[in-house]
C-alpha positions in Angstrom: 4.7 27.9 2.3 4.7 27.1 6.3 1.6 28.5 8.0 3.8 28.9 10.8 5.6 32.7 11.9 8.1 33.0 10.4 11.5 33.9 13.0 12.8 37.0 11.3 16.7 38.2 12.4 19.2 40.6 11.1 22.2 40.4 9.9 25.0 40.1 12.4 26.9 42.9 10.0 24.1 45.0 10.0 25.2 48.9 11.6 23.6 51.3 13.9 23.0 48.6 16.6 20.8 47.0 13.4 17.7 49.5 13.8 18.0 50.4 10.4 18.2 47.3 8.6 16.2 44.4 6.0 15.1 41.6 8.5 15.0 37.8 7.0 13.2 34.5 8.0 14.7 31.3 6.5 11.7 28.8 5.7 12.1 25.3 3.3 12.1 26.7 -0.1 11.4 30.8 0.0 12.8 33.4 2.2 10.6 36.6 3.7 12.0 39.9 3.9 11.1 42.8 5.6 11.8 46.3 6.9 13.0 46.0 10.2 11.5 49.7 11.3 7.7 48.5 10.1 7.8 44.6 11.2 3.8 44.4 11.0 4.4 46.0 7.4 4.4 44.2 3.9 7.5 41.5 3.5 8.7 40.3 0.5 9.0 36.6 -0.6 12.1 35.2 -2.7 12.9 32.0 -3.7 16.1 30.5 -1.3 17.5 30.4 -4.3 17.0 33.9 -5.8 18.3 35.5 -2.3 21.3 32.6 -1.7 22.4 34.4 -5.7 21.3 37.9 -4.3 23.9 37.4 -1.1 26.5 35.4 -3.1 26.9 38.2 -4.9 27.9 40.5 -2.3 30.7 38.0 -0.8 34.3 39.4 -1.2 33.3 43.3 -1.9 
């Protein structure tokens, strides 16, 4: 893991002018999430893998 910040965004599909939305931070190998509405609350870590599977398997719904 970086010790570096991590640079969190939204989805670009994200509604409600994306107030109400999971933010993400692409690193090398994991992937941070967080609640958008508490950003110096807990985030969770993934593997890129784990979330790239997790997202894949929205695609075409």
């Amino acid at each position: 893991m970086t010790t570096e910040s991590p640079s969190w965004f939204k989805s670009s599909y994200s509604g409600n002018g994306g107030a109400d939305c999971v933010e993400v931070a692409h690193t090398l190998d994991i992937v941070p999430l967080r609640d958008s509405k508490v950003p110096a609350g807990p985030s969770l870590t993934v593997s890129a893998t784990a979330f790239t599977v997790f997202v894949d398997s929205f695609k075409g719904r």
